[in-house]
C-alpha positions in Angstrom: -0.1 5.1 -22.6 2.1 7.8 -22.0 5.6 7.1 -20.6 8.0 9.6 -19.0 11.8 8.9 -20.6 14.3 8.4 -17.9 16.5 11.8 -18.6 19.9 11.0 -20.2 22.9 10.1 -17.3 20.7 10.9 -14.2 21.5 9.4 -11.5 18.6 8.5 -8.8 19.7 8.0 -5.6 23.4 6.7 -4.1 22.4 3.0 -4.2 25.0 1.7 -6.3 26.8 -1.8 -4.4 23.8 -1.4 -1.9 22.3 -4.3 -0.4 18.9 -5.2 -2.6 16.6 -8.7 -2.9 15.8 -10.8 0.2 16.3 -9.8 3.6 17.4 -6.1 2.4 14.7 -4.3 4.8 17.4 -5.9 7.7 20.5 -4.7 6.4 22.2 -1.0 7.4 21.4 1.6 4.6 22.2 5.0 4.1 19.2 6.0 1.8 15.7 5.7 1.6 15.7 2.9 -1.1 14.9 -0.6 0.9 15.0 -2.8 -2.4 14.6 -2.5 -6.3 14.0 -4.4 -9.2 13.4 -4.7 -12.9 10.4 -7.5 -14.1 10.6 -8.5 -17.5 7.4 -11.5 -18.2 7.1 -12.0 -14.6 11.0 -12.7 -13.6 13.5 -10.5 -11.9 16.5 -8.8 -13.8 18.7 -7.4 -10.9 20.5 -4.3 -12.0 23.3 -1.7 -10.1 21.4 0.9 -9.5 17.5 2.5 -9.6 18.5 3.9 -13.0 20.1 0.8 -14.4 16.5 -0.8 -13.9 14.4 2.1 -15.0 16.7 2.3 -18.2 16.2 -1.2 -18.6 12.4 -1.5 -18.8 12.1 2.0 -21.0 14.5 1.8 -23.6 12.9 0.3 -26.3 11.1 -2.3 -24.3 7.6 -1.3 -26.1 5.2 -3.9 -27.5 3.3 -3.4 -30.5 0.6 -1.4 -28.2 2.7 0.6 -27.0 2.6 -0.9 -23.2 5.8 -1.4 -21.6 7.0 -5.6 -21.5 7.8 -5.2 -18.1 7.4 -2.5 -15.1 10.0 -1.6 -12.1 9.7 -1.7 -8.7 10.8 0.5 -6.2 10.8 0.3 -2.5 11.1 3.3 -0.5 10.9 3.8 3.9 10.4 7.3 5.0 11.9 9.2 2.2 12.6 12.5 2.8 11.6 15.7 0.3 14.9 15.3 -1.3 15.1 11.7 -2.4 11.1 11.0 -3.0 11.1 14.3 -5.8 14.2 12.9 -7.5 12.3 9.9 -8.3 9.5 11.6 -9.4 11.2 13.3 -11.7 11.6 10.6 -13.6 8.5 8.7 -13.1 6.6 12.1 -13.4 4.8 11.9 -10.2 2.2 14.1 -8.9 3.6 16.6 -6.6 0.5 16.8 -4.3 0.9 13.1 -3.9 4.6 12.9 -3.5 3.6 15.9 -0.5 0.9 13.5 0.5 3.8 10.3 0.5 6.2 12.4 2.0 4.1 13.8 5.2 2.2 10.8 5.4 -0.7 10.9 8.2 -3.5 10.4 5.3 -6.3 8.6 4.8 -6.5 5.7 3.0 -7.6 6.8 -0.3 -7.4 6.5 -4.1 -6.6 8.9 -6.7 -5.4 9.3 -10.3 -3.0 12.0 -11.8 -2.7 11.4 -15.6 -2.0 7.3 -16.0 -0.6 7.2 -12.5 -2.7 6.2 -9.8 -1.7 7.2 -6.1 -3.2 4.7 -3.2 -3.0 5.2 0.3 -3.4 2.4 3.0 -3.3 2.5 7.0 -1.2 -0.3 8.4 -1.6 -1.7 11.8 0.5 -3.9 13.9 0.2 -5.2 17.6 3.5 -4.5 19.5 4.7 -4.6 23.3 4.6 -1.0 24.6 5.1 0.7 27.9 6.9 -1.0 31.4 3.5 -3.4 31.9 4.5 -5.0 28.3 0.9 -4.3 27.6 0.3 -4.6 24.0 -1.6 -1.8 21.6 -2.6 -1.3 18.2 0.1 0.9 16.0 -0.6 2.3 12.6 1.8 3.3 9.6 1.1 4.0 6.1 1.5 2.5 2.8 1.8 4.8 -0.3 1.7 2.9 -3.7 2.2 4.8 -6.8 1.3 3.0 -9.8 1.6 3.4 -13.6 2.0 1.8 -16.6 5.7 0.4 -16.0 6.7 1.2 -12.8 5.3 0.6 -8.9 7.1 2.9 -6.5 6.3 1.9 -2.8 6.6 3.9 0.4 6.4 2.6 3.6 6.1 4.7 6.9 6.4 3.0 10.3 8.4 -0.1 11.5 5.8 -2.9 10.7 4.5 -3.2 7.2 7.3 -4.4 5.7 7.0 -5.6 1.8 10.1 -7.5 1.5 8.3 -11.2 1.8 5.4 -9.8 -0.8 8.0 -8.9 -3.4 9.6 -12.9 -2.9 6.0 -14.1 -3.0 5.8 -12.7 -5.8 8.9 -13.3 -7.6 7.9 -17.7 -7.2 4.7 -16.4 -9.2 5.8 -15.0 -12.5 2.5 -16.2 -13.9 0.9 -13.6 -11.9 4.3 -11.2 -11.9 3.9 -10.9 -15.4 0.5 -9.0 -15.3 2.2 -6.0 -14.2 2.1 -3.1 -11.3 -1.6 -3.7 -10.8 -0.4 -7.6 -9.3 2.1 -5.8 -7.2 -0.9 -3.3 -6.0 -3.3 -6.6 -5.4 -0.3 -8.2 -3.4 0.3 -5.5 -1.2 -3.6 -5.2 -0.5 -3.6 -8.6 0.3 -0.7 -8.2 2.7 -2.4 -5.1 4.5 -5.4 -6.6 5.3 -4.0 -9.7 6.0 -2.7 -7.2 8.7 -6.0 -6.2 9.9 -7.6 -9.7 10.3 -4.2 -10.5 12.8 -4.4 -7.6 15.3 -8.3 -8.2 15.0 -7.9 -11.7 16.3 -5.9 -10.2 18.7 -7.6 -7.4 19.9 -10.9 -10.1 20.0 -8.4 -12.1 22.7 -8.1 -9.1 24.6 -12.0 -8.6 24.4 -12.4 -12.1 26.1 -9.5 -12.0 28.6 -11.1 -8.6 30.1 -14.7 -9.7 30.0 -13.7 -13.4 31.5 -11.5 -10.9 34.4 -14.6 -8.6 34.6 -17.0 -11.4 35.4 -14.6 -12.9 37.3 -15.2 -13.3 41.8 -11.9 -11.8 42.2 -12.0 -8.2 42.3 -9.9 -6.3 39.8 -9.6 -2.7 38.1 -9.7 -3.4 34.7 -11.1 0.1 33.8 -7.5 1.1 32.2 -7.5 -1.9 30.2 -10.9 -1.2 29.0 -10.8 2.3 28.0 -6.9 1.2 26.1 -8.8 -1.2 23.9 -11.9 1.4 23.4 -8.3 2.9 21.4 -7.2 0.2 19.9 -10.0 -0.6 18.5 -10.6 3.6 17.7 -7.3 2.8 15.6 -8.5 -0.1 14.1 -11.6 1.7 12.9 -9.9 4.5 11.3 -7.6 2.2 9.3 -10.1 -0.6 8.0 -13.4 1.8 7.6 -12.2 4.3 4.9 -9.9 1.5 2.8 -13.3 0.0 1.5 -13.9 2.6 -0.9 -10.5 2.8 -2.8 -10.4 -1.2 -2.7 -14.1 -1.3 -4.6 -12.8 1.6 -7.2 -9.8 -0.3 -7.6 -12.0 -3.5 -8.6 -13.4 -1.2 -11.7 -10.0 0.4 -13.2 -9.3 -0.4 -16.7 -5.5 -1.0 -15.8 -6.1 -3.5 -14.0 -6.5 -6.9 -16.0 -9.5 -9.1 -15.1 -7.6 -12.0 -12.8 -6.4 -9.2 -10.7 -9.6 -8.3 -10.3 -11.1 -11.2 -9.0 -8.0 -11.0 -6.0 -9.2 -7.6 -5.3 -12.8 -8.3 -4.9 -11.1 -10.9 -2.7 -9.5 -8.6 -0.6 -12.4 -6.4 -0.4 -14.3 -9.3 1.2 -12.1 -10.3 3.7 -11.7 -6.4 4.4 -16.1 -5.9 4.8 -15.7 -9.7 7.5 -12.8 -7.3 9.2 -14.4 -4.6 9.3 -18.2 -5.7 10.4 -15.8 -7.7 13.1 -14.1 -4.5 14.0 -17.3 -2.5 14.4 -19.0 -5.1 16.6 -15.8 -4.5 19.2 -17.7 -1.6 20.4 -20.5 -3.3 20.9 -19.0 -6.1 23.3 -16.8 -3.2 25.2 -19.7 -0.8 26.2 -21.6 -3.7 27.9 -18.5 -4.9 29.4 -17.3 -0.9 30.5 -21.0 -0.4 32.4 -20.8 -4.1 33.4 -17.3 -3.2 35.6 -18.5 0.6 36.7 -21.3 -1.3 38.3 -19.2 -3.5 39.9 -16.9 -1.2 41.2 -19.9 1.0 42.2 -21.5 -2.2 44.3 -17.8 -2.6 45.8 -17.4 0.8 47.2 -21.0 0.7 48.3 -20.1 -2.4 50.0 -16.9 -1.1 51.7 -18.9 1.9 52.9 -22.0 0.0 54.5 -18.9 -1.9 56.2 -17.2 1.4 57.3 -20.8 2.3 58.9 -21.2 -1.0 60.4 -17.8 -0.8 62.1 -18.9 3.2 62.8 -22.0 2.1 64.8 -20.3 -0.5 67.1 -17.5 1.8 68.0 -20.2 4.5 68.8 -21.5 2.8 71.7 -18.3 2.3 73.8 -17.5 6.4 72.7 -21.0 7.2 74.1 -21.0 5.7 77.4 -17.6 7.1 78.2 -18.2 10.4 77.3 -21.4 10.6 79.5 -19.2 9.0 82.4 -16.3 11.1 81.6 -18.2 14.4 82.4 -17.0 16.4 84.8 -20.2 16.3 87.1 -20.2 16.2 91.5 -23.4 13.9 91.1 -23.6 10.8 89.0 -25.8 7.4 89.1 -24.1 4.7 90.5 -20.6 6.6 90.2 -19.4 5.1 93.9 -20.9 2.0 93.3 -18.1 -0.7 94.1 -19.2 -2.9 91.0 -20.4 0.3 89.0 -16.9 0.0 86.9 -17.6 -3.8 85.9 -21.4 -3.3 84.7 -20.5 -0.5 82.1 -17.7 -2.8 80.5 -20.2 -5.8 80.3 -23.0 -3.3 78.8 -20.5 -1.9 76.3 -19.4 -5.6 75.4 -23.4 -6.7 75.2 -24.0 -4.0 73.0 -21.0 -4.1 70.8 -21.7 -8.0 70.2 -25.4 -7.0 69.6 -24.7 -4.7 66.8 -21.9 -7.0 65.6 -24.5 -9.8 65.1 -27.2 -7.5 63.8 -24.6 -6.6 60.9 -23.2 -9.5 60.0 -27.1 -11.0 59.4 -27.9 -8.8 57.3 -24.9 -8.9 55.1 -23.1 -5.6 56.2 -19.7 -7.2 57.6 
């Protein structure tokens, strides 16, 4: 397979006495670079720098194939133009794909340039948002190039993070030792682990609204319900179009036959997420028309009440305005007890009506 040399006293990035192995991701940095590594048969050999590591693996390191012994792995978050085309000078990246890794906002996707392969996966995590503390779906990307001897990583977003896959990995040098296309598989694994979480979660938030819905007390949970129509929206747009590169994956001649068994793996647990994911809408739209009808019953109920109340009051309003007109002549207006019989008429009346409502369910 072709290689491309690391050029003669380059150096990468600034990394050199930077933080790298476990726990990296939490430490300050002043670079892109989250962790590196060299893997010769499946075990770590730590090195100063990103070219210290590169030069390690390509210098002579050839078997009798011509494949490298071992591979390197880089770890990038949010790289900027600058730092990302360094690198792939030296790994000879695409530059449509280092655009693609740089901008992010892609869809999950798989494509080859040369004997480098360029994958794309949505991330989603479940975080506390807004003064409520109500929770919602958030997405970032993962961009994995991967060639014959060298996996370059880059992570957009704050969840996602790769730094307990690479130590997974490192107590597996069995697995290590197959090269980049392990790393790929791992990450995979760790992405849709990813989905099936926020899935269960989002499935919680199904019942909690549905249970609240159906519920006698009467709540609004219309803003709740459209939020998770969103989440879920999200949720689609990340597990839907990751099927395809995952299955293309499964057929690649780099990648050796046990990885491909974890990746047809993977791609199972991704169809249960994402046949769990589609059926979301399906529970929602019931549940949406379910409250609109409810709410629609409420108000209708509040306004035969408003009527009810309407009607009574209209009988006191009546009698007073025909006895409060301005006329020389009225029946029984000097009567001595003419005063006490309207009051008890009004009262009769009013109770009369009150009664009549409240039989037939109006107040």
């Amino acid at each position: 397979m072709a290689m491309t040399r690391v050029r003669p006293g380059r150096v990468l990035f600034k990394t050199r006495g930077r933080p790298h192995g476990a726990g990296a991701e939490d430490r300050p940095r002043d670079s892109a670079v989250i962790d590196w590594a060299a893997y010769i048969d499946g075990h770590r050999a730590s090195t100063g720098t990103v070219d210290d590591a590169v030069r390690l693996i390509r210098d002579g390191r050839l078997t009798s194939d011509g494949d490298s012994a071992g591979f390197v792995w880089v770890g990038l978050h949010e790289p900027s133009s600058t730092e990302l085309s360094e690198l792939a000078e030296v790994f000879g990246l695409h530059p449509l794909a280092v655009e693609d890794a740089i901008h992010a906002h892609q869809r999950p996707k798989l494509e080859r340039y040369d004997d480098v392969h360029f994958v794309v996966m949505k991330t989603v995590g479940y975080v506390a948002r807004g003064a409520d503390g109500a929770e919602v779906v958030e997405t970032g990307e993962i961009m994995i190039f991967c060639g014959p001897d060298f996996v370059v990583t880059v992570r957009h977003g704050e969840h996602g993070e790769l730094g307990s896959v690479r130590e997974q990995l490192e107590q597996d040098p069995a697995r290590l030792a197959k090269g980049p296309a392990a790393v790929l598989h791992a990450v995979a694994d760790r992405v849709v682990d990813g989905y099936v979480c926020v899935a269960d979660a989002v499935q919680e938030d199904i019942d909690e609204v549905e249970e609240a819905v159906f519920s006698p007390e009467r709540t609004d949970e219309s803003r709740r319900i459209y939020r998770l129509k969103r989440e879920v929206i999200q949720l689609k747009r990340a597990v839907g179009p990751l099927a395809g590169p995952l299955r293309n994956l499964s057929g690649r001649r780099f990648v050796p036959a046990e990885i491909r068994e974890y990746l047809r793996d993977v791609e199972d647990h991704l169809t249960r997420v994402r046949e769990q994911v589609e059926s979301y809408d399906e529970l929602l739209n019931p549940i949406l028309q379910a409250h609109m009808t409810q709410v629609t019953v409420a108000d209708n109920q509040d306004m035969r009440k408003i009527s009810a109340w309407g009607a009574i009051f209209m009988v006191p309003t009546a009698i007073a305005g025909v006895y409060g007109m301005n006329f020389d002549f009225i029946p029984s207006a000097g009567w001595h007890y003419g005063y006490h019989l309207t009051i008890g008429v009004i009262g009769l009346a009013c109770l009369a009506l009150y009664r009549g409502f409240r039989r037939h369910g109006w107040l």
